[in-house]
C-alpha positions in Angstrom: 277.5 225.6 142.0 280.6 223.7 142.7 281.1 220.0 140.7 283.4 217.2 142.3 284.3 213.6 140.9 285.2 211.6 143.4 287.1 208.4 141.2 287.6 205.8 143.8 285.5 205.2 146.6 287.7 204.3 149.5 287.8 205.6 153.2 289.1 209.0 151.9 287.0 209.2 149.1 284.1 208.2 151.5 284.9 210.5 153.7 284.9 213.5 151.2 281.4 212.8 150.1 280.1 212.2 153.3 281.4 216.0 154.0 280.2 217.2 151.2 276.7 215.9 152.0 275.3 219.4 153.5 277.1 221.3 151.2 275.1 222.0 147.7 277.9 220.9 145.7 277.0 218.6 142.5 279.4 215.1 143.0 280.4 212.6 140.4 281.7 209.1 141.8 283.3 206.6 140.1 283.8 202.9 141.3 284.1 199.7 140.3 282.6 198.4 143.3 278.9 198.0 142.2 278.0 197.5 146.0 279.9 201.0 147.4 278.5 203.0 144.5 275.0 201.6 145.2 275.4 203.1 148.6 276.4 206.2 147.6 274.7 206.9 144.5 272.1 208.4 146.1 274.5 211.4 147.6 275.4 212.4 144.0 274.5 214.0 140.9 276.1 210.8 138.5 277.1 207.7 139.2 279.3 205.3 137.2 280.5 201.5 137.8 283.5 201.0 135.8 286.9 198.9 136.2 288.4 200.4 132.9 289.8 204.0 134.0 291.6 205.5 130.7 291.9 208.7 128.7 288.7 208.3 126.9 286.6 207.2 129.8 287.5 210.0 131.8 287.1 212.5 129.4 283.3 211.0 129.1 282.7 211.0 132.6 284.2 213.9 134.0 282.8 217.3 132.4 285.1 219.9 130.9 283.7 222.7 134.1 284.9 220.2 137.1 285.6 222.2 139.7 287.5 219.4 141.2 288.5 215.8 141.0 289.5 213.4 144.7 291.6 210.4 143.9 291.6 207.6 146.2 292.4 204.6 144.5 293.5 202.3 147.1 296.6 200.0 146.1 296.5 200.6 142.6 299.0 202.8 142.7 299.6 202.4 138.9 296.3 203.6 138.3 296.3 206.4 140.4 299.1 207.6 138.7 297.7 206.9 135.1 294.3 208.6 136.1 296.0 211.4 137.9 297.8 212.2 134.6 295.0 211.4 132.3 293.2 214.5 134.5 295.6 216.8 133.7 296.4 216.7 130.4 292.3 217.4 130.4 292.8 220.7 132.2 291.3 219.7 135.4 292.8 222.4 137.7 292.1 220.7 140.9 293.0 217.3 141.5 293.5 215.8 145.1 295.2 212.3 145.3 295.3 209.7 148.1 298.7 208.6 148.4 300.0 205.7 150.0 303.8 206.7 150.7 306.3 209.7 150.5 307.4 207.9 147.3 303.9 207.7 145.6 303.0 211.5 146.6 305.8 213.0 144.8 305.2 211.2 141.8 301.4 212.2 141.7 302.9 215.6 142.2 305.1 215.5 138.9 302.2 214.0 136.9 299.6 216.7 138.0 298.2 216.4 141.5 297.9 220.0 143.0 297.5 218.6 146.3 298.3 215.1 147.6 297.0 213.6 151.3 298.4 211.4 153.4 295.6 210.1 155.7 297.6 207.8 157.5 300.4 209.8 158.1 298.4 213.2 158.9 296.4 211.3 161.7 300.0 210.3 163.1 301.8 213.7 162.9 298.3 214.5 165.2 298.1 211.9 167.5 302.0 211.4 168.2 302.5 214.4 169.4 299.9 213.9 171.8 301.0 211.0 173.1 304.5 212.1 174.2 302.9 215.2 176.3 300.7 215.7 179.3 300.2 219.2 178.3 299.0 218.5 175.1 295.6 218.1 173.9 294.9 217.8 170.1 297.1 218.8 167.7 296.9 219.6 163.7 299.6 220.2 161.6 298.6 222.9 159.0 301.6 222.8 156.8 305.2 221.5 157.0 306.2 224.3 159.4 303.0 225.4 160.9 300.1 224.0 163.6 297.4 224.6 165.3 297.6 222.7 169.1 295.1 223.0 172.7 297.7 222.8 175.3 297.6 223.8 179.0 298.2 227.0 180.6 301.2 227.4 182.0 301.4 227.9 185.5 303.6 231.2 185.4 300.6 232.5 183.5 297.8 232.2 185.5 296.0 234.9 186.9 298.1 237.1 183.9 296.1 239.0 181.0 297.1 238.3 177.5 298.7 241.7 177.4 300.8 240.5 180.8 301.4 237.3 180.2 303.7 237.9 176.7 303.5 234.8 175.2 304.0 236.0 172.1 307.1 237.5 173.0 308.0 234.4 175.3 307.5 231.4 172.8 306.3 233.2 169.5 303.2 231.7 170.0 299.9 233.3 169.2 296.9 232.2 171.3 293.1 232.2 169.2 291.2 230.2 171.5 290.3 229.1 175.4 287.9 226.6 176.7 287.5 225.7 180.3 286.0 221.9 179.9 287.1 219.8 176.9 283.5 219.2 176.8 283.1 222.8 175.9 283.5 225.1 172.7 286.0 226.8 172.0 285.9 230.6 172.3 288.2 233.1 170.5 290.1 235.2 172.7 289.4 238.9 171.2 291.2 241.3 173.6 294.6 241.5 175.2 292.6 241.8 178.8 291.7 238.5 178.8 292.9 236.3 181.7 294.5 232.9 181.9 293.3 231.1 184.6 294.4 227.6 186.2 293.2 224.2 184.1 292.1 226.8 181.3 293.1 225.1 177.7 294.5 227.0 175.1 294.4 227.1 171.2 297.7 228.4 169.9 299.5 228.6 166.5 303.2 228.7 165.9 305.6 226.5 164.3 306.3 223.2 165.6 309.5 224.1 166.6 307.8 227.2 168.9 305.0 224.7 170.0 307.5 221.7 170.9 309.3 224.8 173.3 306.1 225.6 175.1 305.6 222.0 176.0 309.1 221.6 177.1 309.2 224.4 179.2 305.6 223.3 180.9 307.0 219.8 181.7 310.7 220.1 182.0 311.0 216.2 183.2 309.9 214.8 179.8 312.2 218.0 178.0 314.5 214.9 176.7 311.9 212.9 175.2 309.9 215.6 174.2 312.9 216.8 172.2 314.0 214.0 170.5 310.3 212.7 169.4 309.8 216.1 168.0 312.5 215.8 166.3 311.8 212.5 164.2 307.9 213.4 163.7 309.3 216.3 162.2 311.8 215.5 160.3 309.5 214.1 157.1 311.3 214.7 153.7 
């Protein structure tokens, strides 16, 4: 059975336990916001109220076997770093940590994060793109290269077969998905006869750079704005 301390109950933090809910991991929270560990107390295995995060209090609440430890500390950014720290000089091998800018993330990187999040900015990088395309339909950046997007058939590939249509070839794009209604579920696409058909959405992956060339090509009028938005959502240090 998985174990994961949650220290910090904020909307990430929240958000993690809420997922976790189904799942049979054990969960640890920490808080010291009596009121938002009442409410989720009931969703894990411990619970602890407690304003003084150190060394020694971690290494009492937080068992040796963790399988993994979310940070989401809010604004104290000091402590987020101190507890961050204080976790891996225990050995914890795991530990995710909210971070609050570019700046905060690297430095919960050098202290021991293995993985830092950027809620703020990851709902952004998805919804920007959206908003500067009439082709595009949801959009999530995987890594700093590669995405996942739903975008519209292009009309030179209607009527084609995944074989015919060469999209691959075309825009180094790999299609996984269709849906016909954005009300619908997506289906994987597991032949190369499959057919492309008007108002059909697709699921691709490809790197931005392949992605942002699709859209361009499918609504040449925007091609200028497309390119130069692109160009600063992507251009994150």
């Amino acid at each position: 059975m998985v174990t994961i301390a949650v220290v910090g109950l904020g909307s990430f933090g929240t958000r993690v336990i809420d997922e976790l809910t189904d799942s049979d991991a054990e969960i640890i929270i920490v808080d010291k916001d009596r009121a938002v560990v009442e409410k989720y107390k009931d969703k894990a295995r411990d619970a602890y109220i407690t304003d003084a995060i150190n060394n020694d209090m971690l290494k009492k609440i937080i068992p040796e076997d963790v399988d993994a430890v979310i940070i989401d500390l809010g604004s104290q950014l000091e402590t987020s770093i101190l507890v961050t720290n204080y976790l891996h000089k225990m050995g914890v091998k795991h530990i995710v940590a909210k971070a609050r800018s570019d700046e905060h993330g690297e430095i919960l990187k050098l202290v021991g994060a293995t993985m830092v999040v950027y809620p703020d900015l990851d709902a952004a990088q998805r919804i920007t793109p959206m908003l500067i395309s009439s082709v595009l339909f949801n959009y999530m950046q995987v890594s700093s290269l590669f995405a996942l997007a739903e975008v519209a058939v292009r009309p030179e590939l209607e009527n084609k077969t995944l074989a015919e249509s060469k999209i691959r070839q075309t825009f180094k794009l790999n299609v996984v998905a269709f849906r016909n209604d954005n009300k619908e579920d997506f289906k994987f696409i597991s032949n190369a006869d499959f057919t492309f058909t008007a108002g059909m959405h697709i699921l691709v992956a490809g790197t931005e750079t392949d992605i942002h060339g699709y859209l361009n090509q499918t609504d040449a009028s925007d091609s200028k704005k497309h390119r130069t938005s692109f160009r600063k959502l992507f251009s994150r240090k």
